[in-house]
RONU-944822 format. One record per residue (C-alpha): residue in three letters; y, z, x. Coordinates in nm, 4 decimals, always signed. Each point is the difference from the previous one (the first is absolute). Layout:
N
ATOM type        y        z        x
ATOM  ALA        Y        Z        X
...
% end
This chain:
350
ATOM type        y        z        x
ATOM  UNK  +0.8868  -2.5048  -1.4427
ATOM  UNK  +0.0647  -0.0561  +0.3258
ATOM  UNK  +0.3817  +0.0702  +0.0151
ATOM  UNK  +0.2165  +0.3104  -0.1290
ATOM  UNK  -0.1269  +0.1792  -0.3503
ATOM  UNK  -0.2805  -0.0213  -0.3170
ATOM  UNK  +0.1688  +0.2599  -0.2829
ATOM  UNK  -0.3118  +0.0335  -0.1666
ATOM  UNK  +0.1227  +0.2587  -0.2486
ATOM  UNK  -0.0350  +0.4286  +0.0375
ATOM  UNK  -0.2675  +0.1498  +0.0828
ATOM  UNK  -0.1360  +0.1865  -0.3558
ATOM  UNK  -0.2965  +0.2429  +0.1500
ATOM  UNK  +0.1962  +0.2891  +0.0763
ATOM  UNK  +0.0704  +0.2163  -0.2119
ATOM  UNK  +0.2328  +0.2102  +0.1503
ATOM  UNK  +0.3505  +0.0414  -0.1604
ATOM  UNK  +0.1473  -0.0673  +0.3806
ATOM  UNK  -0.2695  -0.1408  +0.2072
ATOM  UNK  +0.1100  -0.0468  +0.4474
ATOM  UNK  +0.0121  -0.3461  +0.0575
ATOM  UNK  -0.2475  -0.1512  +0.2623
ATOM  UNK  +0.0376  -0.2740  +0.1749
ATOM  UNK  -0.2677  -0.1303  +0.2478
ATOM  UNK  -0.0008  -0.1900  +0.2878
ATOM  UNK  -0.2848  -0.1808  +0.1092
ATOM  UNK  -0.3037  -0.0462  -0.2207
ATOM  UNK  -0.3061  -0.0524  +0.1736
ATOM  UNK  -0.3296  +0.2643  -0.0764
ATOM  UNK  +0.2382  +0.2650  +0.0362
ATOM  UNK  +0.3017  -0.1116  -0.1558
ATOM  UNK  -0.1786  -0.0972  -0.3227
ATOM  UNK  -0.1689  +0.3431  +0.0181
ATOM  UNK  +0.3480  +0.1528  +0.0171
ATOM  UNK  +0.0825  -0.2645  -0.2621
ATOM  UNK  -0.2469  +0.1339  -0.2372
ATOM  UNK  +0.0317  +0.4192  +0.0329
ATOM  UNK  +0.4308  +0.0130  -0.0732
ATOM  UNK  -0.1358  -0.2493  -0.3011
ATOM  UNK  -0.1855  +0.2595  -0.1337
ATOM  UNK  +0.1739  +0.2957  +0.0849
ATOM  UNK  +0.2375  +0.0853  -0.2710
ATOM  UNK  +0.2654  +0.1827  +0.2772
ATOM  UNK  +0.0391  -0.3747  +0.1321
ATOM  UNK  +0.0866  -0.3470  -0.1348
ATOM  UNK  -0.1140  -0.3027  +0.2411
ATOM  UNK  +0.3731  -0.1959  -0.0062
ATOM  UNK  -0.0793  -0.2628  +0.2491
ATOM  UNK  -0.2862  -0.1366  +0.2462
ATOM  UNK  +0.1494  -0.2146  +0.3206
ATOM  UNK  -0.2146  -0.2025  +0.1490
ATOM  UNK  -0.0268  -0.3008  +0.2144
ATOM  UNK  -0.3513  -0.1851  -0.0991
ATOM  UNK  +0.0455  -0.1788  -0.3121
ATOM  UNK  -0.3859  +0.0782  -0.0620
ATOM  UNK  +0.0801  +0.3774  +0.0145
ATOM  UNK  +0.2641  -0.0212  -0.2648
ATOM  UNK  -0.2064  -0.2263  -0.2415
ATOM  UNK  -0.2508  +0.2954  +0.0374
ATOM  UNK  +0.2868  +0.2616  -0.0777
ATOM  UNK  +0.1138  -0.2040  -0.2886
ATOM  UNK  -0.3349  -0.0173  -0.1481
ATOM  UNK  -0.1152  +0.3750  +0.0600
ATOM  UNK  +0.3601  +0.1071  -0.1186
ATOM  UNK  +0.1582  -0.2063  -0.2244
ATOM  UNK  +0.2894  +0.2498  -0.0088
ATOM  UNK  +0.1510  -0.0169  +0.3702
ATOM  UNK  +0.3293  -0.1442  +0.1494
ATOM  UNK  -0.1492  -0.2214  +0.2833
ATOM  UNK  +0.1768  -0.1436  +0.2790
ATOM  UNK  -0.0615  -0.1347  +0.3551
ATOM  UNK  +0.3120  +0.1709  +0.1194
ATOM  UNK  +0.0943  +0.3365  +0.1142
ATOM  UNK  +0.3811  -0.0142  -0.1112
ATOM  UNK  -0.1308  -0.0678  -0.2960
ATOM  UNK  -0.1731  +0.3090  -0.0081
ATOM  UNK  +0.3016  +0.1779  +0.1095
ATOM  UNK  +0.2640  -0.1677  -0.2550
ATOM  UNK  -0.2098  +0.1995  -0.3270
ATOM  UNK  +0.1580  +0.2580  -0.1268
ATOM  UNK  -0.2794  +0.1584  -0.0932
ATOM  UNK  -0.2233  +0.0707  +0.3176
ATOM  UNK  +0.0109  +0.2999  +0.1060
ATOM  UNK  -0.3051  -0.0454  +0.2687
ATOM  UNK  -0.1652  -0.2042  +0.2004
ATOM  UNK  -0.3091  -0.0648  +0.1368
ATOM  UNK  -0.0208  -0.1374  +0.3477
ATOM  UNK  -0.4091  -0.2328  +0.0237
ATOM  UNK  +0.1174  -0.2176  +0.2610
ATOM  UNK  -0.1574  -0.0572  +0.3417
ATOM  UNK  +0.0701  +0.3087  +0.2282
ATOM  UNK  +0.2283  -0.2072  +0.2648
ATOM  UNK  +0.2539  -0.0553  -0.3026
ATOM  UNK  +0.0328  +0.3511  -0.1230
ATOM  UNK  +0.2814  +0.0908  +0.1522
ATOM  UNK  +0.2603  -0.2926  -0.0532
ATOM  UNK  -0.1310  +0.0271  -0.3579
ATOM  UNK  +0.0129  +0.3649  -0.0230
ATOM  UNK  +0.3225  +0.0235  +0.1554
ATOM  UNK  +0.1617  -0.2539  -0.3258
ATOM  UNK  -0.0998  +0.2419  -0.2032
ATOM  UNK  +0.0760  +0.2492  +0.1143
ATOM  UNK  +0.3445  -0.0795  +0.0499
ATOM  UNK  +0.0169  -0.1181  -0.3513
ATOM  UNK  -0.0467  +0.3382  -0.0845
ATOM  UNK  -0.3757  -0.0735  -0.1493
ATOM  UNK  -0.2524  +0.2520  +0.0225
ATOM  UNK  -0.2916  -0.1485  +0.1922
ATOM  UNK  -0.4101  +0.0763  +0.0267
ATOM  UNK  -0.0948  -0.1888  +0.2840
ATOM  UNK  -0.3349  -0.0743  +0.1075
ATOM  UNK  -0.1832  +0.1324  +0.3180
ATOM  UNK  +0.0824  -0.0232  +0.2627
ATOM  UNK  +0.3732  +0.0319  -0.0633
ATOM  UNK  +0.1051  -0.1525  +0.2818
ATOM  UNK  -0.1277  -0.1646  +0.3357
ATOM  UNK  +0.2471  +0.2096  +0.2329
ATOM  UNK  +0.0412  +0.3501  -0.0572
ATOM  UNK  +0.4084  -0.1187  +0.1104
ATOM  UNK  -0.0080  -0.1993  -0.3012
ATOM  UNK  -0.1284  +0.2989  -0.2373
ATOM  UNK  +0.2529  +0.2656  +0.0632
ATOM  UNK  +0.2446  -0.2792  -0.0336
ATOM  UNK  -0.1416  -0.0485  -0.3345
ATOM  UNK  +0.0032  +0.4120  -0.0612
ATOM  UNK  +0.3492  +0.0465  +0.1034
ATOM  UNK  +0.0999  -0.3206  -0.1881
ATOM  UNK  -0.1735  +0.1845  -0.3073
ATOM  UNK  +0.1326  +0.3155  +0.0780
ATOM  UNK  +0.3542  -0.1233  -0.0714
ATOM  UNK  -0.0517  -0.2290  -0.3055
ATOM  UNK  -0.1619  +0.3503  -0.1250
ATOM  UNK  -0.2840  -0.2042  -0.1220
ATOM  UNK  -0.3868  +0.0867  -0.0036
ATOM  UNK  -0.2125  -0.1720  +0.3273
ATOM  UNK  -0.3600  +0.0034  -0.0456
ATOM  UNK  -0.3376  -0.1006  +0.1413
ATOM  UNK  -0.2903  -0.1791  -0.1604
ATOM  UNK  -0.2750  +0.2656  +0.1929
ATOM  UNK  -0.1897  -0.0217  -0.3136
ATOM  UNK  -0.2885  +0.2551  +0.1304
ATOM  UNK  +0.2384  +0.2924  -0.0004
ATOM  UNK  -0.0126  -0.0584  -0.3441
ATOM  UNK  -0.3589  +0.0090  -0.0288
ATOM  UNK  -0.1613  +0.2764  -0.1934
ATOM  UNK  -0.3111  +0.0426  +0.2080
ATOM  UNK  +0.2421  -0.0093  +0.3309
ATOM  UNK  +0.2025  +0.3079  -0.1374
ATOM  UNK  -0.3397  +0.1574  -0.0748
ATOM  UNK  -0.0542  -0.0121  +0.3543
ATOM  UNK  +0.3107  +0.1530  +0.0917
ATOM  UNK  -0.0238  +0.2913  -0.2223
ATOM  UNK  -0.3380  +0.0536  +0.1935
ATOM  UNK  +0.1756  -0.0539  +0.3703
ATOM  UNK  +0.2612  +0.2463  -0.1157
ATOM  UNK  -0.2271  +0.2570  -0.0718
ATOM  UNK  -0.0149  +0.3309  +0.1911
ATOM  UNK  -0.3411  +0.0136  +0.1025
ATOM  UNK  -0.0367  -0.2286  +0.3548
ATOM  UNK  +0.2089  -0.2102  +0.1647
ATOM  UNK  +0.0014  -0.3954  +0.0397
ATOM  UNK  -0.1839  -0.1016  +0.3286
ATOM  UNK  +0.0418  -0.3798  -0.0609
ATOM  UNK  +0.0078  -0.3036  -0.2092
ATOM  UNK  -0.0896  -0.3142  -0.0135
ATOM  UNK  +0.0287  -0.3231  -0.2153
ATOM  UNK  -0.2074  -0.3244  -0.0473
ATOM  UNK  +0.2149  -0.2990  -0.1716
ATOM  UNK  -0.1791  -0.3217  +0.0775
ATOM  UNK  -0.1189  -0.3345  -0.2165
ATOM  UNK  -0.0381  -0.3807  +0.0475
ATOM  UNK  +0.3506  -0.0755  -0.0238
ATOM  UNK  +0.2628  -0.0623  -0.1488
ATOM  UNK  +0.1518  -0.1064  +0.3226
ATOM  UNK  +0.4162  +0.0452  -0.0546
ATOM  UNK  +0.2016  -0.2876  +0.2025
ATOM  UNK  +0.3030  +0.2737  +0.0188
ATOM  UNK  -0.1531  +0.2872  +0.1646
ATOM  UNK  -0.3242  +0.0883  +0.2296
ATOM  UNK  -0.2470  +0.1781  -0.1767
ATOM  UNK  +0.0869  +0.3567  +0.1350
ATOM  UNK  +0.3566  -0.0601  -0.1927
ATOM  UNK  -0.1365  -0.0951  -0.2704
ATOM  UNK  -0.2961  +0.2391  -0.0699
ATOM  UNK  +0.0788  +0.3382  +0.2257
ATOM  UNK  +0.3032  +0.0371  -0.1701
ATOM  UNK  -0.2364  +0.1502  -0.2768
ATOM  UNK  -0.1805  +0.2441  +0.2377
ATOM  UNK  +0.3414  +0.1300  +0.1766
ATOM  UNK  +0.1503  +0.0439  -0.3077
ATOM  UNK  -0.2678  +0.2412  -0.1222
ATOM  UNK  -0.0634  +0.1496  +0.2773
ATOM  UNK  +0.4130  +0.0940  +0.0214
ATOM  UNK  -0.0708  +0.1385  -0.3316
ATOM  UNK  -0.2995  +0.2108  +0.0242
ATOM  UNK  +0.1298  +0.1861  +0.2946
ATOM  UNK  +0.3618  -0.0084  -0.0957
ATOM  UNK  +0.0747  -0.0992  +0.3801
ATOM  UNK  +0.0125  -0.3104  +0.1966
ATOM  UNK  -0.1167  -0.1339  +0.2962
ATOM  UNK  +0.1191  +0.1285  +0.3655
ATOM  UNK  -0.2054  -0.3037  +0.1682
ATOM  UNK  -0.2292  -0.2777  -0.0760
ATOM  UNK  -0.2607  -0.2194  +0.1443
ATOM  UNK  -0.1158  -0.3609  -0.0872
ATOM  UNK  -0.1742  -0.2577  +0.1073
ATOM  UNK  -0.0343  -0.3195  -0.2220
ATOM  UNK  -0.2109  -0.3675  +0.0179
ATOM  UNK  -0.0070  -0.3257  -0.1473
ATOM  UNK  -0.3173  -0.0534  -0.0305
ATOM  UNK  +0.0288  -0.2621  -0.2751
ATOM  UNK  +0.1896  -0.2643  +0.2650
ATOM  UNK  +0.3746  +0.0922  -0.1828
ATOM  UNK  +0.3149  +0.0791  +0.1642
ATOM  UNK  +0.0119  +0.3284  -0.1591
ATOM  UNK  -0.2215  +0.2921  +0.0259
ATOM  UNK  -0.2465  +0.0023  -0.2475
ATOM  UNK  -0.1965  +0.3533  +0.1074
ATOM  UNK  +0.1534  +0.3012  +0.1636
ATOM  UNK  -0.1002  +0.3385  +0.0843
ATOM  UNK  +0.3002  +0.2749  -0.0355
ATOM  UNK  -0.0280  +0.3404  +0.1456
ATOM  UNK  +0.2894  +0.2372  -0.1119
ATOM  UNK  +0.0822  +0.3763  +0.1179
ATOM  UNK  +0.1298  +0.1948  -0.2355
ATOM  UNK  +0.2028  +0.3715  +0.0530
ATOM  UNK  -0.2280  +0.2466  +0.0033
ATOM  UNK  -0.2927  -0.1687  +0.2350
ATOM  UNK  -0.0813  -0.1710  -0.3188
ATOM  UNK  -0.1720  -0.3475  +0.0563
ATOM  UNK  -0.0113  -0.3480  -0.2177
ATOM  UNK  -0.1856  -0.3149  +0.0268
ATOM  UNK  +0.0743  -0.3032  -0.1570
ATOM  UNK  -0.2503  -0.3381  -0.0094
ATOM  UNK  +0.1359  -0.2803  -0.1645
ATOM  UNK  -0.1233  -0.3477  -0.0544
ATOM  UNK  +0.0256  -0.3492  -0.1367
ATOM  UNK  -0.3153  -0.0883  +0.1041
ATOM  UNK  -0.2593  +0.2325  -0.0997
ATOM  UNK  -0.2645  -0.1261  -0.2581
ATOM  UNK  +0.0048  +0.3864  -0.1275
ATOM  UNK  +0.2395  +0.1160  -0.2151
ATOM  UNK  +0.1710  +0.3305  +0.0396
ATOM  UNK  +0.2485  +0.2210  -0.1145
ATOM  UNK  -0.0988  +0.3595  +0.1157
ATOM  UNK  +0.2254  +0.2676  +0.1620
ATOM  UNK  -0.2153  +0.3211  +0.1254
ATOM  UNK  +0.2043  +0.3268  +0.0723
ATOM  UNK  -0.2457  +0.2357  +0.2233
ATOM  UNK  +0.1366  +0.3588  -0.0134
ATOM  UNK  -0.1965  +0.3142  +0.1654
ATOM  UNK  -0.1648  +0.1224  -0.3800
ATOM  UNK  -0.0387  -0.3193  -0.1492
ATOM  UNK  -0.0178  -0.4174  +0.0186
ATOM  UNK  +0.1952  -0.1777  -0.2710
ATOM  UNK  -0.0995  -0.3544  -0.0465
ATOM  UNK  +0.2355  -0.2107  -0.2231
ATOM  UNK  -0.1342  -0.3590  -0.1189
ATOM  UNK  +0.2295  -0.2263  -0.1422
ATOM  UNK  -0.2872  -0.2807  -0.1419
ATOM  UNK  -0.2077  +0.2918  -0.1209
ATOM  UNK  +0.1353  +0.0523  -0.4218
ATOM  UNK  -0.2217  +0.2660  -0.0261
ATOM  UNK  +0.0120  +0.2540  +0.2205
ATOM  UNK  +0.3433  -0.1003  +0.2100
ATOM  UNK  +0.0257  +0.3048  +0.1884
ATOM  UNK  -0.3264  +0.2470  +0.1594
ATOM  UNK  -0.0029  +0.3042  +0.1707
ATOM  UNK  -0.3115  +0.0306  +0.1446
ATOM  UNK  -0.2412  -0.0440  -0.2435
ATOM  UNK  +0.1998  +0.0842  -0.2797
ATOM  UNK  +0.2143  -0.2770  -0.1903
ATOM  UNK  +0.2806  -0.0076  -0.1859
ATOM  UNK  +0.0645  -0.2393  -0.2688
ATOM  UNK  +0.3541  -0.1563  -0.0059
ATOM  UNK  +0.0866  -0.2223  -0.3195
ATOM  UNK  +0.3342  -0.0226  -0.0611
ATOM  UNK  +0.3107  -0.2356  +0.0184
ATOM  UNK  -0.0261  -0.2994  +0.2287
ATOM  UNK  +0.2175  +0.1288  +0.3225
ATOM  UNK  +0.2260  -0.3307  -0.0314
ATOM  UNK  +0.1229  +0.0914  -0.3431
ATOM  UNK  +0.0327  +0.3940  +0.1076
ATOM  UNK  +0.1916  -0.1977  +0.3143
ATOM  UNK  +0.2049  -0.1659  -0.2397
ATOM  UNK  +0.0373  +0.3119  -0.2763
ATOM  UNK  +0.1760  +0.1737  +0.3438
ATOM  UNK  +0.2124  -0.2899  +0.0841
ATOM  UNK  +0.1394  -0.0074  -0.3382
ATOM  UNK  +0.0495  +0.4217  +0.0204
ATOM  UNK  +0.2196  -0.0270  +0.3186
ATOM  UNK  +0.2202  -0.2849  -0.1122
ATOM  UNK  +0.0814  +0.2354  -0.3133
ATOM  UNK  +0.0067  +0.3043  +0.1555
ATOM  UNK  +0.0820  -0.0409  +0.3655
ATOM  UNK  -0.2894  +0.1378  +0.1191
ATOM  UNK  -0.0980  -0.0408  +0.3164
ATOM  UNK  -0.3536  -0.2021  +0.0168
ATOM  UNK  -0.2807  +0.0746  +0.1201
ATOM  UNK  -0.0805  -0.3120  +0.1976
ATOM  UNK  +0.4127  -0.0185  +0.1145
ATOM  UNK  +0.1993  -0.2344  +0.1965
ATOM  UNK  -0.0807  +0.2442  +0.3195
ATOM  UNK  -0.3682  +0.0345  -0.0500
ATOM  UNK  +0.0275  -0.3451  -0.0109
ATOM  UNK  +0.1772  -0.0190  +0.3255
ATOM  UNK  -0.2277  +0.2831  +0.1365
ATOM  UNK  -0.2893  -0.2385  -0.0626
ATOM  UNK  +0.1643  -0.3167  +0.2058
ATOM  UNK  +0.0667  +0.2373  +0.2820
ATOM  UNK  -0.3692  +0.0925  +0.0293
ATOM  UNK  -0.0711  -0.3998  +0.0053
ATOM  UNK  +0.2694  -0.0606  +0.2665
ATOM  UNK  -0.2110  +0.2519  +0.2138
ATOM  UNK  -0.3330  -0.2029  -0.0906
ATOM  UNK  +0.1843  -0.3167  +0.1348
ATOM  UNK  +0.1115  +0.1575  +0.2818
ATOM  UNK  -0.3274  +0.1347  +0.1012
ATOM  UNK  -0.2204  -0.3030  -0.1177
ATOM  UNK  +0.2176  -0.1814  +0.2590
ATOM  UNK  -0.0892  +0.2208  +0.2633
ATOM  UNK  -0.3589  -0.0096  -0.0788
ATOM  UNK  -0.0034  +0.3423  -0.2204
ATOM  UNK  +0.2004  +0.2302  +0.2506
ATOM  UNK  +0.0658  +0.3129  -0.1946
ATOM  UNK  +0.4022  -0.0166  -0.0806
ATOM  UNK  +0.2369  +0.2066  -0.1873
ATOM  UNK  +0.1143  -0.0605  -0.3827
ATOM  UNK  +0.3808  -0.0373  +0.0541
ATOM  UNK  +0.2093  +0.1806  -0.1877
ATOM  UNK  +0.3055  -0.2618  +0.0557
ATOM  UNK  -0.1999  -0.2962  +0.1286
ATOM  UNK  +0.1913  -0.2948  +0.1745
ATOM  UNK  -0.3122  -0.2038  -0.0291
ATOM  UNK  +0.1068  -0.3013  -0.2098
ATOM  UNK  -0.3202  -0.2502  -0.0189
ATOM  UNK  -0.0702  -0.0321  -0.3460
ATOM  UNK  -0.3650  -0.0756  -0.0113
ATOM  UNK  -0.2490  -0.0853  +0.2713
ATOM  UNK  +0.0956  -0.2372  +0.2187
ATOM  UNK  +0.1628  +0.1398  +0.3372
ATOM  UNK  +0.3183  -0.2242  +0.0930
ATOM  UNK  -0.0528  +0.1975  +0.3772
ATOM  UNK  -0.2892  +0.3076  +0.0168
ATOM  UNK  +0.1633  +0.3060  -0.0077
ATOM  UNK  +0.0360  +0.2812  +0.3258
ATOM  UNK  -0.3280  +0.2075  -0.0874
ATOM  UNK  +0.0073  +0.3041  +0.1449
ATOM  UNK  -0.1934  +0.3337  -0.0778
ATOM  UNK  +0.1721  +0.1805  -0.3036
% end
């Protein structure tokens, strides 16, 4: 199992006279996840899964009986019929395995965040740009009904947005790739970009490891947005409380949207609204599928993607001089992919 290829037959679930061909890459929690939607979707036919734990593909093999498995990427890249990939890996590889498929002409979904440099993602968007091929981003919550319930509510006429602010915080899981401000704020920033159809001119952060690791594993993000708009993001590894709550606090009105609350996701005021409809990861997935047909340009692209890293360059930069308010780069030459300083940066007032 352990070298090259299983052909364990076609997949037989969709039923789609010429389904997109998905490969993924990677298939931890989220992989399998991704795994399991393009099953069932009948736009999509799962063609292969590549994956290095042996464990992981026994798992595949006995969810999905139908999938080409393989621990290989050229594997992946020698079928003739996949169309797409799926990029699951740890963030630090994303970009030498993004940038394969690219250049083998693949269309690619690649998890957040897409890169660990924002150098490395519009290397990946130009590289797209020229294979003509679809680059997305896995920020699942723009795809989340009760999240574009609250931006039909910020877009309103009546009052404008004073601030906003987002809790993301649980015991763990600690990542070994990322601190936990890349892995979790992501989220937040993303939203946020997408509420207020802007993104950040500067940002402050501050960050701890409170747990004893040699990442970050809590961090406080401050963001300035055009318009004198404000954002606040808390994020942590090592909070016993579980959250998943983004508040948008305009002059008429407070909009409250709760992730772990299936009945009443989103509240205005007192007043709820009730939002039961498609899980966002398969509405995430419906809209890959639409853009590698179509052409469309996604939602979540290759530069909101990139627009994302730039905003966590500026939180390393100013977690490394002790939360100094600095500006969001619009070309940054800041190349330190994660946390860890190779010599503190020249902080200076923005």
């Amino acid at each position: 199992m352990m070298n090259g290829v299983l052909p364990l037959g076609a997949n037989q679930s969709s039923a789609n006279s010429n389904p997109t061909g998905i490969a993924v890459i990677g298939c931890g929690y989220w992989g399998m996840n991704y795994v399991r939607i393009f099953n069932e979707l009948t736009e999509s036919r799962v063609a292969a899964v590549c994956e290095q734990s042996p464990e992981r593909l026994k798992e595949v093999a006995r969810r999905f009986p139908n999938v080409y498995l393989t621990t290989q990427i050229d594997d992946v890249l020698s079928q003739p019929d996949v169309h797409a990939v799926v990029v699951c890996t740890e963030a630090s590889s994303h970009y030498n395995v993004a940038r394969r498929l690219l250049s083998a002409g693949k269309h690619l979904l690649v998890e957040k965040p897409l890169t660990t440099t924002s150098r490395d993602a519009e290397n990946l968007i130009e590289l797209a740009d020229s294979h003509s091929v679809t680059l997305m981003v896995g920020h699942t919550f723009i795809f989340n009904a009760g999240i574009r319930k609250v931006k039909e509510y910020v877009k309103q006429d009546t009052g404008r947005v004073y601030y906003l602010y987002a809790r993301r915080t649980n015991l763990g899981p600690i990542r070994r790739d990322v601190n936990a401000l890349w892995d979790l704020a992501p989220h937040d920033i993303a939203i946020f970009n997408y509420l207020l159809d802007a993104t950040p001119e500067w940002v402050s952060a501050v960050g701890g490891k409170v747990l004893g690791n040699s990442r970050d594993d809590v961090g406080f993000v401050s963001l300035g947005y055009p318009g004198n708009v404000l954002a606040h993001v808390h994020v942590s590894w090592a909070d016993p409380d579980k959250a998943r709550e983004v508040v948008v606090v305009k002059s008429d009105r407070r909009i409250l949207f709760n992730d772990l609350n299936g009945v009443e996701q989103v509240r205005v005021f007192e007043k709820g609204v009730s939002c039961v409809e498609e899980e966002p990861l398969k509405s995430q997935c419906r809209h890959f599928l639409e853009c590698v047909r179509t052409g469309k340009r996604p939602v979540s692209s290759g530069v909101a993607g990139r627009d994302v890293v730039r905003v966590l360059e500026g939180i390393n930069r100013s977690m490394e001089c002790k939360g100094l308010q600095v500006s969001v780069e619009d070309k940054a030459d800041y190349v330190h992919p994660n946390v860890e300083a190779a010599e503190a940066p020249e902080c200076s007032l923005r």
